[in-house]
N, C-alpha and C positions, 0 to 999 in steps of 0.2 A: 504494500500500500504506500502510495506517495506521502511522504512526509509533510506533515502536518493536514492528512485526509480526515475530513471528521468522522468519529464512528456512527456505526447504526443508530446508541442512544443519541449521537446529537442532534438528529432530525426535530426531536422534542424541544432544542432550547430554540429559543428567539432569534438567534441572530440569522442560525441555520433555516430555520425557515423563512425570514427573509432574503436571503441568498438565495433557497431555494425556489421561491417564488418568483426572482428575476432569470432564475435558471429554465424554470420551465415555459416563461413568457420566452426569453432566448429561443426553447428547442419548438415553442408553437410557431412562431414567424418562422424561422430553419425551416421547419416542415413544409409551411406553405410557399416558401419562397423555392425549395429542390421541386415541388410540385409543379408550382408553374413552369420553372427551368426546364427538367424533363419533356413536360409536354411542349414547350414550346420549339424543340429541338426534332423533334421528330415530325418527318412527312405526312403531311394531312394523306389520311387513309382513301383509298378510291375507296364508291360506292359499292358497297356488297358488305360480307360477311362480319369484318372489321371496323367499321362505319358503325354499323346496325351495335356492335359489341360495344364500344366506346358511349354510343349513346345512352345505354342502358348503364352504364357504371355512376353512381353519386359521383360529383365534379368532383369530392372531399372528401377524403376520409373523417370520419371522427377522431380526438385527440383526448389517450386519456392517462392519467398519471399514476396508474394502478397496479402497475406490477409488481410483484414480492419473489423474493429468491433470488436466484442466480441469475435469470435470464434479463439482459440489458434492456430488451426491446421486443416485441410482437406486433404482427400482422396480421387480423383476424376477418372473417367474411363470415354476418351471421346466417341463417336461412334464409331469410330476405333480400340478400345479396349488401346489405350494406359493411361498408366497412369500416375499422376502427382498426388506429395504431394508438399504441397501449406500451409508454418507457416505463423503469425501474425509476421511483423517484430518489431511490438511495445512493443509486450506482451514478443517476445524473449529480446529487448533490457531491459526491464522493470523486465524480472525474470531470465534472465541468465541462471546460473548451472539449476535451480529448473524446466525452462522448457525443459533443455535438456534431463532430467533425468525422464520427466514424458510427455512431450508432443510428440517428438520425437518418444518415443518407442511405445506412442499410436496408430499414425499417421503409422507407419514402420507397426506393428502389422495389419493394414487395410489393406495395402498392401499384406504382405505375406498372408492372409486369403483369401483375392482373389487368389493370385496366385496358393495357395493350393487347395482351397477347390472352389474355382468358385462363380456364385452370389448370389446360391443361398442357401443361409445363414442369420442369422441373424448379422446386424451391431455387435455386442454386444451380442453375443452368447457365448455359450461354444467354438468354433476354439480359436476366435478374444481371451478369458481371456487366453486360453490354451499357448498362443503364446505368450500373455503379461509375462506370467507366464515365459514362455521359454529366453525372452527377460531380465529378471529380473527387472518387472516390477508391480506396482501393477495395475490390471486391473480396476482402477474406469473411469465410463463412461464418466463423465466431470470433467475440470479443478477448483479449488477453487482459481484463482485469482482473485483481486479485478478488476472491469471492470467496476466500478459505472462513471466514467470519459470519457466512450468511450461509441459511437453512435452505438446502433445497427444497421442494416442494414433495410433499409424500403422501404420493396416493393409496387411498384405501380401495379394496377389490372386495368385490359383492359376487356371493355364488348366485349364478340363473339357471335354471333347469330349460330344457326343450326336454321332447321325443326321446330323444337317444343316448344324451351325455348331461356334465353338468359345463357349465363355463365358467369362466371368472370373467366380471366386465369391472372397470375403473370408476370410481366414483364420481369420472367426467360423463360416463357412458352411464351410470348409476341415473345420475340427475335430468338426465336428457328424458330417460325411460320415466320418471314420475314428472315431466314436462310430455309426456305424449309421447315419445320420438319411439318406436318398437323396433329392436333388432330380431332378427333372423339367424338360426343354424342355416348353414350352407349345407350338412350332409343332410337333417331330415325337413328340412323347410319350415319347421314352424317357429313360432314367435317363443323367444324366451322370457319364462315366466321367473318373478325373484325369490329367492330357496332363504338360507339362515341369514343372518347380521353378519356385518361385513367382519372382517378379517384385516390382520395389517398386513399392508404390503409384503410381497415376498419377492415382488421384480416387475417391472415396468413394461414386459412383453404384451402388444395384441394379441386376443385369441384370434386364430387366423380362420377359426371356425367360425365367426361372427359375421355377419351382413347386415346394412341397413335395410332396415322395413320399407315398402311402400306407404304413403298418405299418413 
């Protein structure tokens, strides 16, 4: 950690949160000003496929300062198709300039690659460096901060029963399933139903037996 980085408690005192607050007013213009950049750079799309995709994307992502644990930055697309970028308020208070200049453009970069190019691509593909590239950014896939001080995030696993076996689904896949969302076994087709109380984590693997439901 850089010398004289404030810790995690000092998010709590006063002063840090007034830095913080010019920090994250700093990473909202950033954001919309790589957005415009981006898009202003690249070829107006001909009529067809591309055209039709851009039109359909929010001009903006949402901007939100929620994330906890290790990860610097997120890119999310909810079912609605809207999208929300989502930084570390700790690791922004904690690296400043150095995340604005490198986390930012990553996260913007995820963005525009969807808006361009749609989903289906690779996270970390040629679009995504293309754009880091355009952004004047280096495209490396993850941040080199120090993180040894903060909790990763640790998921809790729920057994679900189908037809034929039992599963383990992630308390992200947990919550979705009591929001509506039904997954599917792949070998016997039906909908998995929820068995005991969750369990602590044992490993971060998808069941690869799992599908999402239709409706």
């Amino acid at each position: 950690m850089p010398s004289g980085s404030p810790a995690v408690s000092d998010l709590n005192q006063p002063a840090a949160g007034a830095h913080l607050c010019r920090l994250m007013q700093q990473a909202v213009a950033s954001t919309q000003r790589l957005i415009a950049a981006g898009l202003a750079a690249q070829p107006r799309p001909a009529s067809g496929a591309a055209a039709r995709r851009r039109a359909l994307v929010p001009p903006a992502p949402g901007i939100r300062f929620d994330l906890r644990g290790r990860s610097a930055g997120q890119f999310r697309i909810d079912s609605q198709g809207r999208c929300t970028i989502r930084y570390n308020p700790t690791l922004l208070l904690r690296y400043g300039e150095e995340f604005l200049r490198s986390t930012v453009p990553h996260e913007v970069a995820h963005y525009l690659a969807y808006r361009l190019h749609g989903r289906q691509i690779r996270p970390h593909g040629p679009e995504w460096q293309a754009l880091m590239h355009t952004l004047g950014a280096d495209p490396s896939r993850c941040h080199d901060y120090d993180v040894s001080d903060l909790h990763a995030r640790r998921l809790r696993y729920y057994t679900y029963r189908c037809g034929c076996s039992e599963h383990r689904l992630s308390s992200i896949r947990h919550n979705k399933v009591q929001a509506g969302t039904r997954y599917l076994c792949r070998r016997c087709g039906e909908t998995l139903q929820p068995g005991p109380e969750p369990e602590p984590a044992a490993h971060s693997a998808t069941d690869p037996a799992v599908t999402l439901g239709s409706g």
